[in-house]
N, C-alpha and C positions, 0 to 999 in steps of 0.2 A: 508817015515815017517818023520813029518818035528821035530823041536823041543820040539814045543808046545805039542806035541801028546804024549800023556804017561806022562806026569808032574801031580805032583797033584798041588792042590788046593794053594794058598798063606794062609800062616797064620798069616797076617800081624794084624787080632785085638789080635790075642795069644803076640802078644809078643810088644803091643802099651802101655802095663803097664809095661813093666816092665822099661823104658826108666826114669820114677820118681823115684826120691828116698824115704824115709819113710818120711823126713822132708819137701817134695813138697807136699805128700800125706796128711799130717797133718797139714801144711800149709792150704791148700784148706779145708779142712775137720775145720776148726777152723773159717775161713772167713764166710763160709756156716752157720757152728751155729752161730755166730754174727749176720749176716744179718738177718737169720730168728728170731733171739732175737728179734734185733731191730725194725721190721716187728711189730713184735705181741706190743713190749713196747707200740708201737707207734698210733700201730690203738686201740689194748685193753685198755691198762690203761693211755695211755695220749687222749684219745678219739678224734683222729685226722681222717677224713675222708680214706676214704679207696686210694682212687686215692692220696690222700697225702701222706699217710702212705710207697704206692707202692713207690712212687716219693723218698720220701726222703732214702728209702731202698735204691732204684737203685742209686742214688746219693753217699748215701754213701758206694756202692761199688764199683762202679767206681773210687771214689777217693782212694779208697785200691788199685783198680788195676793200675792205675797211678803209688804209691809208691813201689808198688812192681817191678814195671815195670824198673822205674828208677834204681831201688837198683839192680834186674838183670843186665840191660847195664852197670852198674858201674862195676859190680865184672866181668863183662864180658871182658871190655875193660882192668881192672886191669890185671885179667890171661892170655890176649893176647900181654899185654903192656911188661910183664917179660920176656917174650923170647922163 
């Protein structure tokens, strides 16, 4: 009987949530309604094409996650910088 035999199953997606915390969860969950705001602003009542509309979504979530990204590696490097 080698190791493998008799193991169960991995439960690696049971426990891939719980690795965030409430304020990464809400984070995300706030970025999400923005975008989709911005979305509908954009193509419903500034009557922007639909491909533009998409465009400047994507744009302008990308440049969120840029910011966030940054502000990550800062606090990252800060808590490694301490000691």
């Amino acid at each position: 009987m080698t190791d493998l035999e008799g193991t169960q199953a991995s439960a690696v997606g049971d426990d891939a949530r719980s690795g965030f915390s409430l304020l990464a969860l809400c984070g995300v969950g706030t970025v999400t309604v923005l975008g989709l705001t911005w979305f509908l602003v954009s193509w419903l009542v500034l009557g922007s094409p639909l491909t533009d509309a998409i465009g400047e979504t994507v744009g302008s979530l990308a440049v969120i996650l840029l910011i966030v990204s940054i502000i990550g590696a800062a606090r990252a490097t800060d808590s490694t910088g301490r000691g």
